[in-house]
Kinemage of the C-alpha trace (Angstrom):
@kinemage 1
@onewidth
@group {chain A} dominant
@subgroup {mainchain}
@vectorlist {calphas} color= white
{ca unk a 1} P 160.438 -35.103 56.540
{ca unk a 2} L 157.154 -34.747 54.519
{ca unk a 3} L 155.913 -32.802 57.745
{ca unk a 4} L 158.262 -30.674 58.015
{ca unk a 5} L 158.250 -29.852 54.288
{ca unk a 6} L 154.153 -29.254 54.704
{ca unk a 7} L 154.657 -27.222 57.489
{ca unk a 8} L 157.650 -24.793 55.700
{ca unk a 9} L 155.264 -24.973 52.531
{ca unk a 10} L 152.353 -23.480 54.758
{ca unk a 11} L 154.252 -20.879 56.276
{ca unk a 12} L 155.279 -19.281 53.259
{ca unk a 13} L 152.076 -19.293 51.865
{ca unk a 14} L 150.506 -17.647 54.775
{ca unk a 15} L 153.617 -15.226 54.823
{ca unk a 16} L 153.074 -14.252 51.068
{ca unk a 17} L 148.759 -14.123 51.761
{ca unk a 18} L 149.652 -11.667 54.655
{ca unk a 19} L 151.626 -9.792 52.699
{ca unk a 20} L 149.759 -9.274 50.001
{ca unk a 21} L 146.747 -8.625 52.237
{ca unk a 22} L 148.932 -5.306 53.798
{ca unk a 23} L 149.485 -4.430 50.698
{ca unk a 24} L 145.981 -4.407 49.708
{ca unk a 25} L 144.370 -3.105 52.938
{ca unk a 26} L 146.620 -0.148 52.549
{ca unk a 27} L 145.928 1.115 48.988
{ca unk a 28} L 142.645 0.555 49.861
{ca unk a 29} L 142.806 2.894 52.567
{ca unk a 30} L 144.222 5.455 51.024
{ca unk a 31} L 141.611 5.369 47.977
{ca unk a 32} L 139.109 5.413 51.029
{ca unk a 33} L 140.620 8.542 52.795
{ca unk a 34} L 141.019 10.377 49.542
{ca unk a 35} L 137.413 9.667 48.658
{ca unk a 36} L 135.841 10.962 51.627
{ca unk a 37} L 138.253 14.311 51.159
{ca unk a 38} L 136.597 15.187 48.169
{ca unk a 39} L 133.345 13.726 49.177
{ca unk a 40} L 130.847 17.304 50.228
{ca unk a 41} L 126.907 17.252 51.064
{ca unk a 42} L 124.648 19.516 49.880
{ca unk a 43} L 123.077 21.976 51.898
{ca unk a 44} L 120.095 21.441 53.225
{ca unk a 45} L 116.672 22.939 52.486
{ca unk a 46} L 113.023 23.288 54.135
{ca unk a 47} L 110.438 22.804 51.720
{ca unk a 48} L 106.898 24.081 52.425
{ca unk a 49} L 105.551 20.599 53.177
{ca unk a 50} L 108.041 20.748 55.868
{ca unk a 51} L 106.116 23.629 57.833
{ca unk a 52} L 102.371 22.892 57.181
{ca unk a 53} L 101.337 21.980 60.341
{ca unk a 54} L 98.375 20.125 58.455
{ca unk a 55} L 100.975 17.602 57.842
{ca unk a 56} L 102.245 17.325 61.379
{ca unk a 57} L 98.598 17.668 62.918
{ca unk a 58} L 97.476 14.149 64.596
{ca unk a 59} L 94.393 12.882 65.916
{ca unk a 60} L 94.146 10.064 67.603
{ca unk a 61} L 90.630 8.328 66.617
{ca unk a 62} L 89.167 5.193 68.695
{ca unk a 63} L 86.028 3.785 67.116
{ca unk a 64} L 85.688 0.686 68.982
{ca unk a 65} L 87.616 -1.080 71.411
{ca unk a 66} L 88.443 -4.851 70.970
{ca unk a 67} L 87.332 -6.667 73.195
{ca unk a 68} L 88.198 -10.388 73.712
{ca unk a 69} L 86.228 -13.218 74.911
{ca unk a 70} L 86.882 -13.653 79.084
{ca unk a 71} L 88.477 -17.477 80.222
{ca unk a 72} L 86.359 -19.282 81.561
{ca unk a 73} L 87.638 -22.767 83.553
{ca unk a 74} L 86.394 -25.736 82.351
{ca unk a 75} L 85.941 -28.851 84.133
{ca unk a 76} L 89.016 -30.966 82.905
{ca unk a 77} L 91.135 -28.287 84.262
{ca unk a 78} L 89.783 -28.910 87.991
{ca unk a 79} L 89.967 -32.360 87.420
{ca unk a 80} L 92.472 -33.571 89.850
{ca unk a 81} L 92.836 -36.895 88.579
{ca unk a 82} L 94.006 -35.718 85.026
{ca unk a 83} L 96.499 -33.933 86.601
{ca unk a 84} L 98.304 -36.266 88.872
């Protein structure tokens, strides 16, 4: 019986969260919807920095190349009998 009780219990209360979660997901999407409706961007505009080509002018400068030490093979890693 107490099951059974639970189990009614729990099914109303997810019936009432659903319903209230409708509810709430469709006022909110109707506050959304009207938002973006009166939502407008502003235009656009090219400012000067925008055409300088001294700002969109690259050079690519190497002073010196990194160079890293070459492997070298040691003698423990040719030793056979570390490895078997």
């Amino acid at each position: 019986m107490k099951t059974k009780i639970r189990t009614i219990i729990g099914m109303a209360a997810l019936g009432i969260i659903g319903f209230t979660n409708i509810n709430a997901t469709a006022d909110n999407k109707s506050l959304v919807n009207a938002e973006v409706v009166i939502e407008k961007e502003e235009m656009l505009t090219i400012e000067s920095w925008m055409l300088d080509d001294e700002n969109w002018a690259t050079k690519t400068e190497v002073d010196t190349l990194e160079v890293e030490k070459a492997l070298e093979v040691e003698s423990w890693m040719t030793n056979e009998s570390l490895w078997n």
